[in-house]
N, C-alpha and C positions, 0 to 999 in steps of 0.2 A: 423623477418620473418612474413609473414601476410598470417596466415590460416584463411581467411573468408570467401573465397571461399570455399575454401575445407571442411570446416565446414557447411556454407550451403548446400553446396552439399552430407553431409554425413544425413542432416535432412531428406532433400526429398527422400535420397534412403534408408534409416533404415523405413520411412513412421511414424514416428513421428509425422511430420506434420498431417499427415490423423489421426492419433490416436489423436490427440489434437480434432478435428473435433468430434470425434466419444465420451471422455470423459472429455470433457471440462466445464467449467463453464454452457454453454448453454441448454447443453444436460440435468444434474441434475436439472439445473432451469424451465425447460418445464414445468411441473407441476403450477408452482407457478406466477401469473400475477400480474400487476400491478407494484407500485413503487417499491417495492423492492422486485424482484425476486431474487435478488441476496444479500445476506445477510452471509457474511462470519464473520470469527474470527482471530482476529492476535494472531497468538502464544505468543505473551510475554505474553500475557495476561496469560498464564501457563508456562513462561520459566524455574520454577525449576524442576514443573511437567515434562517436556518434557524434563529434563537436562538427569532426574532419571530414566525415563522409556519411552520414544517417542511412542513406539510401544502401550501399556496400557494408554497415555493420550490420545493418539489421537482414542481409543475406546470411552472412557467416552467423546471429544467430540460429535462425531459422536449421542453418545445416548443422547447429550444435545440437539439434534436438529440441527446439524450445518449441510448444505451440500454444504457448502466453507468454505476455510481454506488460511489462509496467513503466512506463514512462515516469520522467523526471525532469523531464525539461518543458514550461510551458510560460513563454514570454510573450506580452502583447497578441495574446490569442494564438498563438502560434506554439506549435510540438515541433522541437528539433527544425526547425525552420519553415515548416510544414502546416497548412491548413488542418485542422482538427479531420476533417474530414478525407485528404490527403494522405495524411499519416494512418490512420483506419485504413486506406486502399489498400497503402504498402505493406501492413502489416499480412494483412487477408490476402492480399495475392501471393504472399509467403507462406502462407495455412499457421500463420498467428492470428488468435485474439488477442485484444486488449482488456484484460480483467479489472485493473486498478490503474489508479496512477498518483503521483504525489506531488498536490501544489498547495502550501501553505498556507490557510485560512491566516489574513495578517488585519491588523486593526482596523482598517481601509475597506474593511469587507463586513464588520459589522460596526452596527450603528445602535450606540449602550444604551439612547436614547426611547429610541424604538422599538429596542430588543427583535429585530429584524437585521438578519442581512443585507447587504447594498448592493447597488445592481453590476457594483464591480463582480461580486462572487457570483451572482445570478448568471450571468457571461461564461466562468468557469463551471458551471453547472451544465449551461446549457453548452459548451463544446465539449462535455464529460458524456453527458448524453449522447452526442451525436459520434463520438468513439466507439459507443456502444458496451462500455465498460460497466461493470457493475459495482466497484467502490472506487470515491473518491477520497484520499486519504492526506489529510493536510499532516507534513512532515516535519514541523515545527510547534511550538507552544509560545505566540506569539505576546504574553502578559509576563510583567514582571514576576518570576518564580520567588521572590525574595518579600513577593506583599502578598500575604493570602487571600487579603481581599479583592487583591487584583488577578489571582488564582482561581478565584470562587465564581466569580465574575465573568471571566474568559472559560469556564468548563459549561457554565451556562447558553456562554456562545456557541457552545459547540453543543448542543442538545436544540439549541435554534437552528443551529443548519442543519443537523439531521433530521428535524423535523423539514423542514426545507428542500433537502434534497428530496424528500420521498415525493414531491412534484416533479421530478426529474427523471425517475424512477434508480434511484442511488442511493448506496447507504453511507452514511459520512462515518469517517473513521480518522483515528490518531496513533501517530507511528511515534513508538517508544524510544528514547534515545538514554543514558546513562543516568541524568541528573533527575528527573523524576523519580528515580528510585531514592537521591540521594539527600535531594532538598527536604526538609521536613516544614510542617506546620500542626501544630497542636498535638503535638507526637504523632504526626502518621507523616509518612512522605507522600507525594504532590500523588505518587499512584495509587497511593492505596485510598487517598479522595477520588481519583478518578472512577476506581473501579466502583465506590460508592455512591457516587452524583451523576456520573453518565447514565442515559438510560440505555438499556442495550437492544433495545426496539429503536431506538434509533442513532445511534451511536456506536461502532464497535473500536476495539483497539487492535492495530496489526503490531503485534509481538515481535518484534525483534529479540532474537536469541543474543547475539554477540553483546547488543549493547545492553541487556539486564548482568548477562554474566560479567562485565568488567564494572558494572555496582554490587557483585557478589549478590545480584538478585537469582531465586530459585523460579527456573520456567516453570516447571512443574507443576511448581506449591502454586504458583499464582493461577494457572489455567486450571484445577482442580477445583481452586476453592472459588474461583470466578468464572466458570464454564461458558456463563451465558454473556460474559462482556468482549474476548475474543472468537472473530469468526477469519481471522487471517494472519499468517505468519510469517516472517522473516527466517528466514532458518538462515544460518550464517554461524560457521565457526570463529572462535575466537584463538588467536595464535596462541601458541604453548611460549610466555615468559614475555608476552606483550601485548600490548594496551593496542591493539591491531587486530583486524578479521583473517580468515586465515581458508584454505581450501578445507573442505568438510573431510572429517575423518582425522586430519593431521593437528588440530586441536585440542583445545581444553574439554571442550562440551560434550558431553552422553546423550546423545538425542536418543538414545533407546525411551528413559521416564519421560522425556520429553514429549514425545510422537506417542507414544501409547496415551498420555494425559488430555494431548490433542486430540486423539482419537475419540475418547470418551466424551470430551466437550462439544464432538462435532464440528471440529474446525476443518475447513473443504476448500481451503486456497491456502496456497504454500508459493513464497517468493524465495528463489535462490538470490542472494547478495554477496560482493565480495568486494573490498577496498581497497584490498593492499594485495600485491602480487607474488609476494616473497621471487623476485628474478626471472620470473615466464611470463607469458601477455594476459591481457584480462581473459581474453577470448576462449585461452587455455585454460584457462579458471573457472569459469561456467561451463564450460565442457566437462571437465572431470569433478565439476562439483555434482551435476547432472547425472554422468556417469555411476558416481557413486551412491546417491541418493536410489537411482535403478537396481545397483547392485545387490544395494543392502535393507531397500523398502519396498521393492519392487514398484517404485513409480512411474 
């Protein structure tokens, strides 16, 4: 059965749409100019916090400074245990937006057949929408990386749902992790097809910093020569002598070519992330990753 009509139609007349307008990413970024007005947080970066008490971490974000927020938990419709809708309140009555958030386009959601989406994804679309988010960004690459055919295939899939989402009003996006850099096919690696075959009118890529640098991948050279395929970033340090993220600053990484390269390609959403906590709490991790990001980019 295909409710996408009916589901669009139920956006515009609940006035969802208008409410996204009215508490959206834009709206709390007013205040704040320049490159990064927009400076949110990925919830893993607190997922045991946010396992144990959603409602109580996502206060102590808020008083970290954060006014966007990226979800990462969305089971059986439900955010952190939370009606899509629910979780939107709490975030807003904290003066968080919801900019993005990251639930995995998995086999189950397209149909190779059809070359359509299924109306499992249609469901994560439309509780994407009613977040009021503006990217959804599936955080896995769910086709065997090891058959290019089965590479070529699933990159396709994701050019169907971004054309897809833009009924939603969404841009669909894919969050880079190590092995994209590292898998090859026909001498290129799986990303450098990506940045080739995706369209980026409907497709972007959110660049994760930590996970290109432990593939000895260059942020730079890639947003440089790909300007128009990223419009969102992971900034995340990678630890000095390991295969781990690390607080920003204390690092491998030079975000100076980095952010200047972003700069010039226009990318206008920036996700703080952090995995590992080298002996302090997550909590204190995005605080001073945030801190420092202020200090030294004025964000």
């Amino acid at each position: 059965m295909n409710h996408s009509s009916s589901r669009r139609d139920f956006l515009r007349q609940s006035g969802l749409a208008a409410l996204a307008l009215t508490t959206g990413p834009e709206l709390f970024a007013a205040a704040r100019k320049g490159q990064f007005e927009h400076v949110s947080v990925q919830l893993y970066s607190v997922r045991e916090e946010m396992n144990k008490d959603a409602m109580g971490t996502l206060k102590q974000v808020a008083a970290a400074g954060f006014k966007e927020v990226e979800p990462a938990s969305y089971v059986n419709g439900k955010v952190y245990g939370m009606a899509p809708t629910e979780f939107r309140k709490a975030c807003n009555d904290l003066g968080m937006a919801i900019t993005s958030s990251h639930v995995t386009l998995q086999k189950q959601d397209y149909d190779t057949t059809k070359k359509a989406v299924t109306d499992r994804w249609k469901k994560v679309m439309e509780d994407s929408a009613a977040m009021g988010q503006k990217y959804l960004i599936s955080a896995g690459f769910s086709a065997d990386k090891k058959d290019f055919d089965a590479v070529k295939r699933w990159l396709e899939a994701f050019n169907v749902a971004g054309e897809a989402a833009k009924g939603y009003g969404l841009k669909f996006g894919f969050h880079n992790h190590t092995d994209e850099f590292t898998s090859m096919h026909a001498g290129k690696s799986i990303f450098q097809h990506m940045v080739e075959t995706l369209d980026p009118k409907l497709c972007t890529i959110q660049f994760d910093t930590c996970n290109a640098k432990l593939a000895n991948a260059d942020a730079a050279y890639w947003i440089s020569k790909y300007p128009k395929s990223f419009e969102m970033m992971h900034v995340k340090d990678k630890a000095k002598g390991k295969d781990e993220s690390a607080t920003m600053g204390t690092g491998e990484i030079d975000f100076g070519p980095v952010f200047a390269a972003a700069k010039k390609a226009g990318i206008k959403y920036y996700v703080i992330e952090q995995e590992s906590y080298d002996g302090t709490t997550p909590i204190a991790c995005i605080r001073e990753n945030l801190a420092w990001l202020k200090k030294n980019y004025k964000a």
